[in-house]
C-alpha positions as CSV (number, residue, x, y, z in Angstrom):
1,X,-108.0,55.9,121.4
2,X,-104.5,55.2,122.6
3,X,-103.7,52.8,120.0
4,X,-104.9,55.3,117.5
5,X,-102.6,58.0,118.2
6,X,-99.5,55.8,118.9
7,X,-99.8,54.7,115.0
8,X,-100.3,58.5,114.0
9,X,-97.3,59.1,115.9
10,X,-95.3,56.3,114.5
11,X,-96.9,57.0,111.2
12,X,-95.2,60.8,111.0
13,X,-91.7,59.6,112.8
14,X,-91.5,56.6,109.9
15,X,-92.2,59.5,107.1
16,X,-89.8,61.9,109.0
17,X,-87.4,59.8,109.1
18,X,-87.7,58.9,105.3
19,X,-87.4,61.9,104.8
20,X,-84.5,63.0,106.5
21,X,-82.5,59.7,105.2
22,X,-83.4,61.0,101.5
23,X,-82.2,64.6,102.4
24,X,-78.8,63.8,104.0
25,X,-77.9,61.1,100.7
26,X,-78.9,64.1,98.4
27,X,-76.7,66.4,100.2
28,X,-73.8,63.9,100.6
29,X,-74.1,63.2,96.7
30,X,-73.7,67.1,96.4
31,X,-71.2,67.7,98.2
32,X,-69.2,64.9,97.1
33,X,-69.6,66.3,93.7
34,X,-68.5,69.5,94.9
35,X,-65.6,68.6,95.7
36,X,-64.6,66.4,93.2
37,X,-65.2,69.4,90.8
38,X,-63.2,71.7,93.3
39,X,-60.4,69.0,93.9
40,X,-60.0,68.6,90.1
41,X,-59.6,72.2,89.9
42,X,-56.8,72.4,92.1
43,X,-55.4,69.6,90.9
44,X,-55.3,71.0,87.3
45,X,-52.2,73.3,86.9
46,X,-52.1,76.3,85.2
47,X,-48.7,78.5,85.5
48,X,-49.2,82.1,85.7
49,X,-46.0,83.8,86.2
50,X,-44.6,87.3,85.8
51,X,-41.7,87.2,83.1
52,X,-39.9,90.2,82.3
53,X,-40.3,93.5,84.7
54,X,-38.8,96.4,82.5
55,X,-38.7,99.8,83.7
56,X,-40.7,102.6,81.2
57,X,-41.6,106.2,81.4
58,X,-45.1,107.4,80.4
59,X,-46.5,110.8,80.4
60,X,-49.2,111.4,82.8
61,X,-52.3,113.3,81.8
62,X,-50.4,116.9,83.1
63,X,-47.7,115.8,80.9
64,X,-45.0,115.3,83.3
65,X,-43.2,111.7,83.1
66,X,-44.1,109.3,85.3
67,X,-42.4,105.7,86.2
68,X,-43.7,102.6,85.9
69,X,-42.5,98.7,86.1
70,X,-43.9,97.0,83.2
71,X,-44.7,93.6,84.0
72,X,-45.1,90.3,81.4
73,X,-47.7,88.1,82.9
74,X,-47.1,85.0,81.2
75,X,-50.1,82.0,80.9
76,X,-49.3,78.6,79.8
77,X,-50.7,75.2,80.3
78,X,-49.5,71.9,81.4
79,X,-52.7,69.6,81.4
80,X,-54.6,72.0,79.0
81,X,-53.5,73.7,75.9
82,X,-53.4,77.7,76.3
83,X,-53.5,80.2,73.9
84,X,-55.2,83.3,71.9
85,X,-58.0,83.7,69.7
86,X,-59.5,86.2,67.8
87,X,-62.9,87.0,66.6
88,X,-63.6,90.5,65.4
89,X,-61.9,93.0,67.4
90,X,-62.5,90.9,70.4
91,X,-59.1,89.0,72.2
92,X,-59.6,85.6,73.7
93,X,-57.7,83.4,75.7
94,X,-58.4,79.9,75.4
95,X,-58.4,77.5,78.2
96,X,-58.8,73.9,76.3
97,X,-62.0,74.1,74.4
98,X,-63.1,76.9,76.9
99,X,-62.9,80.5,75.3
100,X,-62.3,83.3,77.8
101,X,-62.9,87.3,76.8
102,X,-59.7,89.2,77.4
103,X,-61.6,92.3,78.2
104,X,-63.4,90.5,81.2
105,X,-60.2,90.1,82.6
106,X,-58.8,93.1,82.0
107,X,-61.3,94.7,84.0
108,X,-60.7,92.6,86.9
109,X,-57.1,93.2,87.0
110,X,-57.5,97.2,86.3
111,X,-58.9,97.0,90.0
112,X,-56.4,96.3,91.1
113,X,-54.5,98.9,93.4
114,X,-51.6,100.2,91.9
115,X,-52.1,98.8,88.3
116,X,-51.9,102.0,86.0
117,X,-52.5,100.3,82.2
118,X,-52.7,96.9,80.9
119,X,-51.8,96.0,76.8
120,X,-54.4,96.2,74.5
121,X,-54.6,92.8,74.1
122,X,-53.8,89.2,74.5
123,X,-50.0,87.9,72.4
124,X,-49.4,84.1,71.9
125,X,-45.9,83.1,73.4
126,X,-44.3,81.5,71.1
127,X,-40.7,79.5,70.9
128,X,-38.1,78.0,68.7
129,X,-38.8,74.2,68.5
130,X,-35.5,72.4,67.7
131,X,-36.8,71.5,64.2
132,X,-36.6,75.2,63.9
133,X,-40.2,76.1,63.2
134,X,-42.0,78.7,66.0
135,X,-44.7,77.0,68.6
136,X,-47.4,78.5,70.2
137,X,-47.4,77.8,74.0
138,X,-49.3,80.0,75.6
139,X,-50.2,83.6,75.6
140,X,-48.9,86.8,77.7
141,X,-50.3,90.2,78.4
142,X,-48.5,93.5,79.9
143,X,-50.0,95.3,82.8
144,X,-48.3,98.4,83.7
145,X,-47.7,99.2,87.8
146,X,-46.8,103.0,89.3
147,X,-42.9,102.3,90.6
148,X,-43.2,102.3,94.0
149,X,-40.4,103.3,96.4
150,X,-40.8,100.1,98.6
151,X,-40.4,97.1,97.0
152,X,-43.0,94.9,99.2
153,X,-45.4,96.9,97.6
154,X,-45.0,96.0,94.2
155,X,-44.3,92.7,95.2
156,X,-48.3,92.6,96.9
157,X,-49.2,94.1,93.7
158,X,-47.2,91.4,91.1
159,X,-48.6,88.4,93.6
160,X,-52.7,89.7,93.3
161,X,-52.1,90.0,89.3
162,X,-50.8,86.3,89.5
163,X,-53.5,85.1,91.7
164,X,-56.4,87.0,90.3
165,X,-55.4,85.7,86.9
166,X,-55.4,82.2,88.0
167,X,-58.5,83.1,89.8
168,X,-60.5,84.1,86.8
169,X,-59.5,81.2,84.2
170,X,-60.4,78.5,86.6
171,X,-63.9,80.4,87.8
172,X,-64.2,80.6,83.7
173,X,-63.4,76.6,83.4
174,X,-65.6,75.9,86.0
175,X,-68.4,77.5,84.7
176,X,-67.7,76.5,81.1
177,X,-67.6,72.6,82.7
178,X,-70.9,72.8,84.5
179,X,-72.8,74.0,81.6
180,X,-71.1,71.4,79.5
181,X,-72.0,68.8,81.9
182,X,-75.2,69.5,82.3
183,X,-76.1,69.8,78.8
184,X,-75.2,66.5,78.3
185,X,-77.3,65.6,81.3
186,X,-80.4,66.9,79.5
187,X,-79.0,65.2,75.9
């Protein structure tokens, strides 16, 4: 009888053990993959800046004139080409081969405390190459911020546009990565 159980025993603590050697590879081969996929997105840059900060005066809904700083957010890339597309009425901005709806976005950053308006769309940024023909490099939006009497505040408020806009493409490219990958994991 004692022999019996002591091969039960050592039965279950073989296949437990099994088991838990199978578990912890599948969740160090996750993991790892996590963060390679997270270390690549940090690695990748993508400059999102504030350009130009221009004062303007719009008329509130009572009709009295309000001020506002109107902020360029600039978007340009150094690893992956940036830039706006089109289709329909619909604004893009495009990330590489990823396509990213400007509305989304815009949402997002109209959350934002303190952000009054944004532009109605997404404008390519465009220079003068020294051959003297006009490049694409990019693309730039306007968001429009209540003038504040302390500066720190708009300051908080410039930084969280910058960072949620960041934010949002690389959530976007992540996503857009994963499916791609594992569409070609089922090809």
């Amino acid at each position: 009888m004692l022999p019996e159980v002591l091969d039960w025993t050592l039965t279950i603590a073989g296949v437990a053990l099994v088991i838990s050697i199978i578990s912890l590879v599948y969740n160090w081969r996750h993991a790892e993959s996590l963060f390679r996929r997270k270390e690549g997105l940090e690695e990748m840059r993508l400059p999102v800046w504030i350009g130009e900060v221009t004062e303007d005066i719009q008329q509130n809904e009572d009709g009295t004139p309000e001020a506002y700083w109107r902020l360029r957010v600039h978007i340009s890339g150094d690893e992956l080409s940036v830039g706006t597309h089109k289709e329909g009425d619909k604004d893009y901005i495009s990330v590489g081969e990823a396509k990213m709806a400007w509305t989304s976005l815009a949402w997002d950053l109209s959350q934002i405390r303190g952000v009054k308006f944004l532009s109605e769309g997404l404008h390519p940024t465009q220079f003068h190459a020294t051959d003297g023909e006009v490049e694409t490099s990019g693309a730039h939006f306007s968001v429009w911020v209540k003038k504040a009497t302390d500066r720190t505040q708009y300051e908080v408020t410039s930084r969280e546009i910058v960072s949620r806009t960041r934010h949002f493409i690389r959530l976007r490219l992540s996503d857009y990565k994963s499916i791609k990958k594992g569409f070609r994991e089922q090809a």
